[in-house]
N, C-alpha and C positions, 0 to 999 in steps of 0.2 A: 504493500500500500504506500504512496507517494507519500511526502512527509507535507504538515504543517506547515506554512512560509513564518517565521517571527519578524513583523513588519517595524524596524525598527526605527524607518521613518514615521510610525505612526505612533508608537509608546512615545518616541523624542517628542513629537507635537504635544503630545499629551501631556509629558512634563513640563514643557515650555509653556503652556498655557498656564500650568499650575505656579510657575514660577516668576509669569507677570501678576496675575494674584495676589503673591504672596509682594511684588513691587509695590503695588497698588495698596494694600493693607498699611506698606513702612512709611508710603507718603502720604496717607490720611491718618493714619493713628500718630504716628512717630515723628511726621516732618522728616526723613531719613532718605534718599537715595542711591543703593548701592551703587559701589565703583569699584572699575575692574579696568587693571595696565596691561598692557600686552606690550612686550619687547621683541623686538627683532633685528638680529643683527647681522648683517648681512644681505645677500640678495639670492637666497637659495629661492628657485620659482612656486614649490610646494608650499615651503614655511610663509612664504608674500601669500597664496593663496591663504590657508591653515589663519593666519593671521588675520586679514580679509573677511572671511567667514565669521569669526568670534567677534569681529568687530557690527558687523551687521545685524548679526542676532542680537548682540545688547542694545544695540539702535532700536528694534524692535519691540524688545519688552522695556523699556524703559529705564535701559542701568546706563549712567553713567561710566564712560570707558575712554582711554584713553590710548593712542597708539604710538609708539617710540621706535620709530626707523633708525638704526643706527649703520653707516657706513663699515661696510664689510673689512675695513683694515681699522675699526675701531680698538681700541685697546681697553686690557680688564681693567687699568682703571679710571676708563672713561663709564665703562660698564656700571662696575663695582657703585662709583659716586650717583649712577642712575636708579640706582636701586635704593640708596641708601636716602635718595629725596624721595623716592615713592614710599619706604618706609614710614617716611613720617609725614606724610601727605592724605591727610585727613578725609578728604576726600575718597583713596583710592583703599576698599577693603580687600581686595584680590590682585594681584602679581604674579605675571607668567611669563617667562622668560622663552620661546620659543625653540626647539629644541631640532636641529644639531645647529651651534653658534661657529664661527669659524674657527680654524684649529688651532689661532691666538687663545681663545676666550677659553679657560679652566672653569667648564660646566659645571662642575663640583663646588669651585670656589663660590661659584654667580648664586648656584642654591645654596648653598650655606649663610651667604649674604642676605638672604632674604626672610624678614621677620615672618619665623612659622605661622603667630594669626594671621598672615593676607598667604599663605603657601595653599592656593586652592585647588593646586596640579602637585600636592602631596610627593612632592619629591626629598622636602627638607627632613635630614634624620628623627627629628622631632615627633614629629608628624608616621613617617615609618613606622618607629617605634610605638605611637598609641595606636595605630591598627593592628600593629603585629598583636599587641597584649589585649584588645578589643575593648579600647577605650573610647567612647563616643566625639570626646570636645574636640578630636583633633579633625583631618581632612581623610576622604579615601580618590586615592588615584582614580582618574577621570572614567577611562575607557575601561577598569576593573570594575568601579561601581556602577558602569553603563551595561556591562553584563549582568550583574547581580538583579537587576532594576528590572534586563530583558527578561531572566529568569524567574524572578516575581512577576512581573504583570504577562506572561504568557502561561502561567498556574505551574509552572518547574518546580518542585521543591527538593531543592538538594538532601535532605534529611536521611541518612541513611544509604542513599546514591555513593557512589563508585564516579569518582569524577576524577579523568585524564586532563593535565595538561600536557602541551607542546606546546616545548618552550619554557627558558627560565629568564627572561629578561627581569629588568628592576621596574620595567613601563607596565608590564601585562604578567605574565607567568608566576614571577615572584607573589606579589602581592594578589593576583590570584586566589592565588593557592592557599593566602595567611586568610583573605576573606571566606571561602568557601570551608575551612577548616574549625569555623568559629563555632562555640558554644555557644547559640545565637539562633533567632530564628531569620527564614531565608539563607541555614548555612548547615552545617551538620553534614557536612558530606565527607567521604574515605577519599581523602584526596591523594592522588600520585602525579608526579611530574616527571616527562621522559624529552632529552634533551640530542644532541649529538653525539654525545660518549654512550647513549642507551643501546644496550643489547635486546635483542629481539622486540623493538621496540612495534610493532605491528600487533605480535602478539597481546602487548599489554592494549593498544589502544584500542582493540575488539573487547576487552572487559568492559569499558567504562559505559555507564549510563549518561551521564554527560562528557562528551568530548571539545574540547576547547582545542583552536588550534592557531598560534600565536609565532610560529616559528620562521613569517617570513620568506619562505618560498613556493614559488607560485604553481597550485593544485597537487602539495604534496601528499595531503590525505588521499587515499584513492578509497574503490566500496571495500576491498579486500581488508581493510584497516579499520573498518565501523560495524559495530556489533547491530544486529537486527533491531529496530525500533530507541536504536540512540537520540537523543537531542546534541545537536552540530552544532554550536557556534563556532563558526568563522573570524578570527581577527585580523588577517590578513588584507593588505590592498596591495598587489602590484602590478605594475606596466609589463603585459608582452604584448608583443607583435600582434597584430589582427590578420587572423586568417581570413577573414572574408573581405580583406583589404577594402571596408570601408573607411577605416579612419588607418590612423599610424600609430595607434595602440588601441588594448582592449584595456580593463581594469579587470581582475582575479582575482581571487582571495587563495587561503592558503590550501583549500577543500578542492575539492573533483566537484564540484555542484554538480553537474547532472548523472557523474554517477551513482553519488553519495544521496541524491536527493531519493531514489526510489529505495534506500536503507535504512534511513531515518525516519523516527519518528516527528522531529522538528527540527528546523534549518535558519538559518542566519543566511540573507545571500548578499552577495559583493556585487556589485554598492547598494546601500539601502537597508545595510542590517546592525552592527556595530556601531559603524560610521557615527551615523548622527545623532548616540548616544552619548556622544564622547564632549561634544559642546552644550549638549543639553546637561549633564554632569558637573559639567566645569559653572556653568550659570546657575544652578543649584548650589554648587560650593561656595559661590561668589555671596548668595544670600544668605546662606549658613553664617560666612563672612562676619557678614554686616552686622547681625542678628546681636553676636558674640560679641565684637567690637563697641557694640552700643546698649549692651547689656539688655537685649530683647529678649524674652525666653521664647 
């Protein structure tokens, strides 16, 4: 039986809605309108896009946003002192550094620099750390809590589920796996993670009841790798060649979709499934933000 589609352009709408809402509450109750910086530095095409996008949708719901272009031979501490004014820029509750900066700029340092209450792309160790031990006040990475979100509002309940990742990044896999592992509801799942160094790593991803697959190359899952009636999320986006040479790329995720799709019991598909949970996340942290910063409960 063909799998379920998880429309995650359509949860994302759905949060966004919820998330002008809750805008609209902070400027009639509180006088308050959140703010969110976006950095970029550089002129990589993707992150101008990526950048672009975040800026638009807070246009839309009504937050307060700011965007900081910075020339691609900019130096960390032109960086560094840009951060440190948004810091204390009253204004701005959320800070996001756009991520790969040129191979000047020490990423590590840039996040560290950045005061963990506006960290709303949860990369500062701070922040890590309350997720890893499932403490609520901190932040959870964007595109991890945009799955967790997909898996609640498509009725998934990891609770006892066998969930595979691929993939150990610090963006997706990692933190994953801390969220899905939580004594927690919407978590409780037997989480494993199979990486490059995995042996017979095929075999294990036919166990899982939920398969994540976050590793980056394009339609590595194939059906031989997905147990019968799995739920697939896909994190995956990359550019190959268009066979049917209508355009000069296609966009892929990291799945076989059309093989994978008649195995599954639900799918994430590329573009349209992940994707647009990931801005929708980041504008929900932004408000979480604000909340905090201005002592809202």
């Amino acid at each position: 039986m063909p799998a379920s589609i998880i429309d995650g352009k359509m949860i994302a709408a759905k949060v966004h809605e919820e998330t002008a809402e809750e805008v609209a509450v902070l400027a009639r109750d509180y006088n308050v309108q959140p703010g969110l910086a976006v950095v970029l530095v550089g002129d990589d095409p993707a992150s101008r896009v990526y950048v672009n996008m975040k800026v638009k949708k807070c246009k839309e719901l009504r937050i307060y946003s700011e965007k900081h272009a910075l020339d691609k031979t900019a130096t960390m501490e032109e960086v560094l002192e840009l951060v440190k004014k948004l810091n204390n820029d009253s204004r701005i509750n959320g800070i996001l550094v756009q991520s790969p900066p040129p191979p000047q700029i020490d990423e590590d340092e840039v996040v560290a620099a950045i005061n963990p209450a506006k960290d709303v792309d949860c990369f500062h160790a701070s922040n890590v750390g309350k997720m890893l031990i499932g403490k609520n006040d901190g932040f959870v990475p964007c595109t991890p809590y945009g799955i967790m979100m997909l898996l609640e509002r498509s009725g998934v309940d990891p609770s006892g589920k066998h969930a595979v990742i691929i993939g150990r990044s610090n963006i997706v896999g990692k933190p994953m796996m801390a969220l899905l592992v939580q004594k927690a509801k919407g978590a409780n799942a037997t989480v494993t993670c199979v990486h490059s160094r995995t042996k017979n790593l095929p075999e294990i991803t036919r166990q899982a009841d939920i398969l994540i697959a976050a590793i980056g190359q394009p339609e590595f899952v194939t059906a031989d790798m997905v147990k019968d009636g799995a739920v697939v999320i896909d994190v995956g986006i990359n550019r190959v060649e268009d066979p049917n040479g209508r355009s000069n790329y296609q966009l892929v995720g990291d799945v076989k979709y059309d093989e994978v799709f008649d195995k599954a019991s639900m799918i994430t598909p590329v573009p349209g499934g992940v994707g647009p949970m990931t801005i929708a996340m980041l504008l929900h942290n932004t408000i979480k933000a604000c909340k905090q910063q201005n002592g809202i409960v």
